[in-house]
C-alpha positions, 0 to 999 in steps of 0.5 A: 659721344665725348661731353663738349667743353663748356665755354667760360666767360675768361680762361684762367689765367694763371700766374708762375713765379720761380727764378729757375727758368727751367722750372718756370718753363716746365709748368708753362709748359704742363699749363699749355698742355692744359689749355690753360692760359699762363704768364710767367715771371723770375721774381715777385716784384714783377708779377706785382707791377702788374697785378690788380685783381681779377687778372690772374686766377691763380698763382703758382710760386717758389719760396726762396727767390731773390727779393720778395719770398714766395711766402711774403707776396702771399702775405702781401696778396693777403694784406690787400685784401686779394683773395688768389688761390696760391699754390707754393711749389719750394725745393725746401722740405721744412715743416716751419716753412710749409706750416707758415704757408698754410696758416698763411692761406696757400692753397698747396705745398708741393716739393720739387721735383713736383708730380705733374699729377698732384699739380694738376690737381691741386690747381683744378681745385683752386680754379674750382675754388676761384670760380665760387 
């Protein structure tokens, strides 16, 4: 007989910031298909109007949009005090940049086009993590 699921307090709530809607869409998409909970955003100054802590348990973003970078909402995030797991999914393969978001605190680097995989396990990890 299968385990049954335990019940948690709050679903996840997971945060996606890309200004490619295709992409946005497919990791919407992959989220669902997890029976996680998701709210998507094309840049970071949304997602910040309505971030207080405690409401995402994640947050998925691209480095280079227009405005704030993904790099530079972490380092925000970072300076109030917020301690969300973020995971940087970039088309860019450079070792600075990726240097940069790991001494920054982000949880993941993945490179486009991203293993739905590798995605999924680094973001079971960092809800693993948020939940401690």
């Amino acid at each position: 007989m299968p385990a049954k699921a335990i019940p948690l307090s709050k679903a996840p709530m997971v945060a996606i910031i890309d200004d490619d809607e295709a992409v946005r869409e497919a990791l919407s998409d992959l989220l669902l298909a997890l029976d996680l909970s998701c709210r998507t955003f094309d840049r970071a100054e949304p997602f910040m109007a309505e971030y207080v802590p405690g409401r995402f348990d994640c947050l998925i973003t691209d480095v280079s949009m227009p405005g704030l970078s993904g790099l530079d909402l972490m380092q925000h995030l970072r300076s109030i005090g917020a301690s969300i797991p973020v995971i940087i999914v970039t088309a860019g393969m450079n070792p600075a940049t990726r240097m940069r978001a790991m001494e920054g605190g982000a949880h993941a680097y993945l490179t486009k086009p991203v293993s739905g995989e590798a995605l999924v396990r680094h973001l079971r990890s960092a809800l693993r993590h948020c939940a401690e």
